[in-house]
TORMAR-721504 format. One record per residue: residue in one letter; x, y, z of N, C-alpha, C in turn. Coordinates in steps of 0.1 Angstrom, whole numbers, plus 5000, padded with zeros to 4 digits. Atoms other than C-alpha are relative to their C-alpha. Layout:
<atoms>
aXYZXYZXYZ ...
</atoms>
This chain:
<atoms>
x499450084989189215654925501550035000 x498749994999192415734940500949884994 x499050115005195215494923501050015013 x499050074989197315314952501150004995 x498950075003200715284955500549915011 x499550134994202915024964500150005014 x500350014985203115135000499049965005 x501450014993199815115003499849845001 x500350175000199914685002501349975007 x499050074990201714475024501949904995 x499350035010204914395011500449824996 x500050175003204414015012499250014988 x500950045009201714074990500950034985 x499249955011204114274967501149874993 x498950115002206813964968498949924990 x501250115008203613754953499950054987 x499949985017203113984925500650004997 x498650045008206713964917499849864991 x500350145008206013584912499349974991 x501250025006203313654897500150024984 x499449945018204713844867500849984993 x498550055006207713674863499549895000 x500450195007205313304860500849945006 x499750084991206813204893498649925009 x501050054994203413164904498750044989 x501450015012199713124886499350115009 x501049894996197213384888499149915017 x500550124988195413104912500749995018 x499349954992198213094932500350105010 x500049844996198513454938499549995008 x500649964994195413484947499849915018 x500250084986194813184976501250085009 x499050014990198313304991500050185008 x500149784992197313754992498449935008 x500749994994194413625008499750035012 x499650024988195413605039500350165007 x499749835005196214005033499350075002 x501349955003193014055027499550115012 x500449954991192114345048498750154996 x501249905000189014635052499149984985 x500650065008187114435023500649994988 x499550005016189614464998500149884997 x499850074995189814124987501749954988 x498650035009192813924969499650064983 x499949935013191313984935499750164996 x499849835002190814364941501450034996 x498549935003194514384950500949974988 x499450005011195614214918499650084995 x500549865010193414464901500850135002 x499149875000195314754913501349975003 x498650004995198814614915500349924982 x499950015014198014614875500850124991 x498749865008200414864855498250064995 x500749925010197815164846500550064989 x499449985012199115204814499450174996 x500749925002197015514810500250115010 x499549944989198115674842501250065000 x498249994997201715634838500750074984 x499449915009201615814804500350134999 x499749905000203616104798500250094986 x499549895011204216224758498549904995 x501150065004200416154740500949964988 x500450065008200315924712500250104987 x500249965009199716194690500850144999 x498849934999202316444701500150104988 x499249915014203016734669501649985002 x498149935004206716774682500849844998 x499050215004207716324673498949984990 x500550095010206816134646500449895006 x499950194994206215744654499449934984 x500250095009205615464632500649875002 x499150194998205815064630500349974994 x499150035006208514924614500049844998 x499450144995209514574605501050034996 x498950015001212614454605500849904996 x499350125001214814134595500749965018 x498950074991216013904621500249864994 x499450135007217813634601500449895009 x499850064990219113474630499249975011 x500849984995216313524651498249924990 x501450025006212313484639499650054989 x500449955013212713624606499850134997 x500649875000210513924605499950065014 x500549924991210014174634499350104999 x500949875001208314434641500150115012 x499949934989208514734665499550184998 x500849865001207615114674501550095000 x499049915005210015404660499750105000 x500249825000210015754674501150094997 x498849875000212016064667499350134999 x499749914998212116384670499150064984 x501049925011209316624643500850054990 x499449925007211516814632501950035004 x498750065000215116674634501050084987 x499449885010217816934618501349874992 x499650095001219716604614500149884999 x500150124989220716234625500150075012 x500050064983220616164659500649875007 x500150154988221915914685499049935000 x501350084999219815624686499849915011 x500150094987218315414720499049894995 x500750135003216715054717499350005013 x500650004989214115044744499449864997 x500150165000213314684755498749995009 x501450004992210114594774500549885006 x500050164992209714324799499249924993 x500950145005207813984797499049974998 x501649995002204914134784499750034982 x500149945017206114244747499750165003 x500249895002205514584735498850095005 x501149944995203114734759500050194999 x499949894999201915114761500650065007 x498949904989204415224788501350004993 x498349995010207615114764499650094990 x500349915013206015274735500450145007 x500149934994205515574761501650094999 x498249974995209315564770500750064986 x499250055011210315514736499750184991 x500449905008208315864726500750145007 x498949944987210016044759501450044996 x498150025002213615964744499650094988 x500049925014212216114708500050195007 x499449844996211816454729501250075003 x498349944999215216444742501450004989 x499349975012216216454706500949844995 x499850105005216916064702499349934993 x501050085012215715844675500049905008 x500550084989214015584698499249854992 x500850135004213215184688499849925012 x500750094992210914954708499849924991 x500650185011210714594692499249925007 x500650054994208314404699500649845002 x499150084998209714074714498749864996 x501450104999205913894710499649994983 x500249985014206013964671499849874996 x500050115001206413584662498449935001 x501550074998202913514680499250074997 x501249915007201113824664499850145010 x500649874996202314084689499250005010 x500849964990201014254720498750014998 x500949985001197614284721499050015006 x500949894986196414454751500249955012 x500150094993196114164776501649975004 x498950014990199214164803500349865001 x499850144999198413854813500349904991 x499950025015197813674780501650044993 x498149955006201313854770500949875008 x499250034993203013714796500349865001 x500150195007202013344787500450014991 x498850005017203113404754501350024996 x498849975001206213514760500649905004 x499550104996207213244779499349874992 x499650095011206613024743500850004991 x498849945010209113214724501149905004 x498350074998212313034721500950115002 x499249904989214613214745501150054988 x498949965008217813184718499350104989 x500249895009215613364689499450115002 x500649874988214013574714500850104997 x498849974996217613694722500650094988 x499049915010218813764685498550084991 x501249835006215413984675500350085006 x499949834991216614214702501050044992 x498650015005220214174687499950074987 x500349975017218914244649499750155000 x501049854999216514564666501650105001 x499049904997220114734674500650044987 x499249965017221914654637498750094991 x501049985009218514784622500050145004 x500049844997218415154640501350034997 x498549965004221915144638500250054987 x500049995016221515154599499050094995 x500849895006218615394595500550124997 x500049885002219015694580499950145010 x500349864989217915914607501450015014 x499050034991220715784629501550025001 x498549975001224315854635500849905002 x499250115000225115534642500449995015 x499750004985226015594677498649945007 x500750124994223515304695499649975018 x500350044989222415274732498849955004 x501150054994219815114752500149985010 x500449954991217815124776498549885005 x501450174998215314764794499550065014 x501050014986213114714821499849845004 x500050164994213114344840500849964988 x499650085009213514154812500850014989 x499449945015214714394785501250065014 x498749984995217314484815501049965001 x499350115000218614184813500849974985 x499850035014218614194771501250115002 x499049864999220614554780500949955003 x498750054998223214384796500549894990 x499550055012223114124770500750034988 x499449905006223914394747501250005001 x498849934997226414524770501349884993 x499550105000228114174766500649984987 x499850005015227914114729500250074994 x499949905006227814424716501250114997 x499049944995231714594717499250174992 x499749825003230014924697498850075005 x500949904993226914954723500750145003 x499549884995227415344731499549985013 x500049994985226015304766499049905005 x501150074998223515064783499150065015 x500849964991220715144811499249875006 x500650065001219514884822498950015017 x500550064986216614824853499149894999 x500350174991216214504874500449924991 x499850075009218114354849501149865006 x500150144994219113964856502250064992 x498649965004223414014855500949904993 x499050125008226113814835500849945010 x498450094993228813584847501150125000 x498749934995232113724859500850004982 x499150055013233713574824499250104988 x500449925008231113734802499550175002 x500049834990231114094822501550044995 x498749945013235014104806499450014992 x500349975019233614154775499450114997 x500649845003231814484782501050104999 x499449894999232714774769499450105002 x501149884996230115014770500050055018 x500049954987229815224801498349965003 x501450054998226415144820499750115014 x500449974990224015274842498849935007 x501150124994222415034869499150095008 x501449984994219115034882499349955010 x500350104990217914834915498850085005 x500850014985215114854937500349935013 x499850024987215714854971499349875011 x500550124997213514564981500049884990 x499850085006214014364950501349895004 x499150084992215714054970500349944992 x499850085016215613854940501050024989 x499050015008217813994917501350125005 x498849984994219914234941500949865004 x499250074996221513954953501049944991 x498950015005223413894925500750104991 x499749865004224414284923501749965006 x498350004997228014194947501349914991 x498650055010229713984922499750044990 x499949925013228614154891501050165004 x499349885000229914464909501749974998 x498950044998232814294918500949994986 x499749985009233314194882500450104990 x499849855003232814544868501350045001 x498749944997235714654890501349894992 x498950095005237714374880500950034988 x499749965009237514464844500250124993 x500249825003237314854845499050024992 x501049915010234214894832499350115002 x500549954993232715184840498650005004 x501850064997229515184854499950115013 x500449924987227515404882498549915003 x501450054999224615224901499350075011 x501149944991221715364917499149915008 x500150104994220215144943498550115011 x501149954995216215274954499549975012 x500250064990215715234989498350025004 x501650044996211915124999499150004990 x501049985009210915054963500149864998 x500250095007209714764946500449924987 x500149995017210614564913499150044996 x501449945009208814724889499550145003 x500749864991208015044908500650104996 x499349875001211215294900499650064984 x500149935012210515324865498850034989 x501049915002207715584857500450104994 
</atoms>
């Protein structure tokens, strides 16, 4: 079966899954409100079925790769939940260290598209950490949905310093140079700029659809950044003109990229 894209659905319907996945609205929800959508017998619960991340579709470096080595790590977060845990790629046959990038996942924990990413960065010769942000409740474990409820029981503040711990922890590996960047998606774009924030020795941040700081804590970046929007994401463009604004204010540098007729969630494949 052909896999749909987002053009292919109406983009009300698309605003719904947004809600949907950010636990502004219940699966229930969802569905009564795309029904209305409902068109040439597709019905509401089809289209949630295909406006499901194919995890399997959207992979691009296998699992089992010869030219990276992976493996799961734990980690200390003393400040945070104690123990963590996450996925660590690099490069096979590395003549050295390497630069290292913290890849962040959204509100789903460590799914197989971050891992994906996380194995992508080990080709282009970076030592690559994905933490799992669900470790506390035992970790991803397949189910999106199920994730997504779970994540929203974590305590936000030790949430916050597991990501914090995942950076001093590659920072310090051996395979690393010590030089530090990262790189989120929704949620973890939001941790990226948190980074940016707290972090004066981030080397760079990336963040997409990431939720932006205050004017006061946007002085505090130092890191150079590169932003990420979708073009119909009304939700958290809108508070892109005073973060930009801030940026300029404080000379930080930054370049933003701004996807016209995409969706949250959609640019990054």
């Amino acid at each position: 079966m052909e896999r749909k894209q987002a053009s292919d659905f109406p983009p009300e319907v698309l605003k719904l899954f947004d809600g949907y996945v950010h636990g502004m609205l219940s699966r229930r929800d969802f569905l009564d409100r795309a029904a209305k959508f409902a068109v040439g017998g597709v019905g509401a619960a089809a289209m949630l079925e295909s406006l499901r991340p194919n995890y399997a579709f959207a992979q691009q470096v296998a699992k089992d790769d010869p030219r990276i080595k992976t493996d799961y790590l734990t980690y200390p977060s003393p400040q945070g939940s104690g123990t963590m845990r996450g996925y660590f790629a690099r490069p096979a046959n590395a003549g050295g260290k390497l630069p290292g990038v913290v890849v962040i996942h959204e509100n789903r924990g460590l799914n197989p598209y971050i891992e994906d990413v996380a194995r992508r960065l080990a080709l282009e010769n970076f030592v690559a950490f994905a933490p799992d942000g669900l470790t506390p409740l035992g970790g991803y474990a397949g189910d999106d949905e199920k994730a997504a409820q779970l994540f929203g029981q974590l305590d936000p503040a030790k949430r916050t310093e597991d990501f914090i711990a995942a950076f001093g922890f590659l920072k310090s590996r051996p395979e690393c140079t010590g030089k530090v960047g990262a790189v989120g998606f929704c949620f973890g774009g939001t941790i990226v700029n948190t980074f940016a924030v707290r972090l004066p020795d981030l080397a760079a941040g990336v963040p997409f659809y990431g939720g932006q700081p205050s004017a006061a804590d946007t002085a505090k970046i130092k890191a150079p950044l590169l932003i990420h929007y979708a073009g119909l994401d009304e939700r958290l463009n809108a508070g892109w003109p005073a973060y930009e604004a801030a940026l300029k204010a404080n000379g930080v540098k930054y370049q933003m990229y701004i996807y016209p007729n995409t969706n949250h969630g959609s640019i990054f494949q």
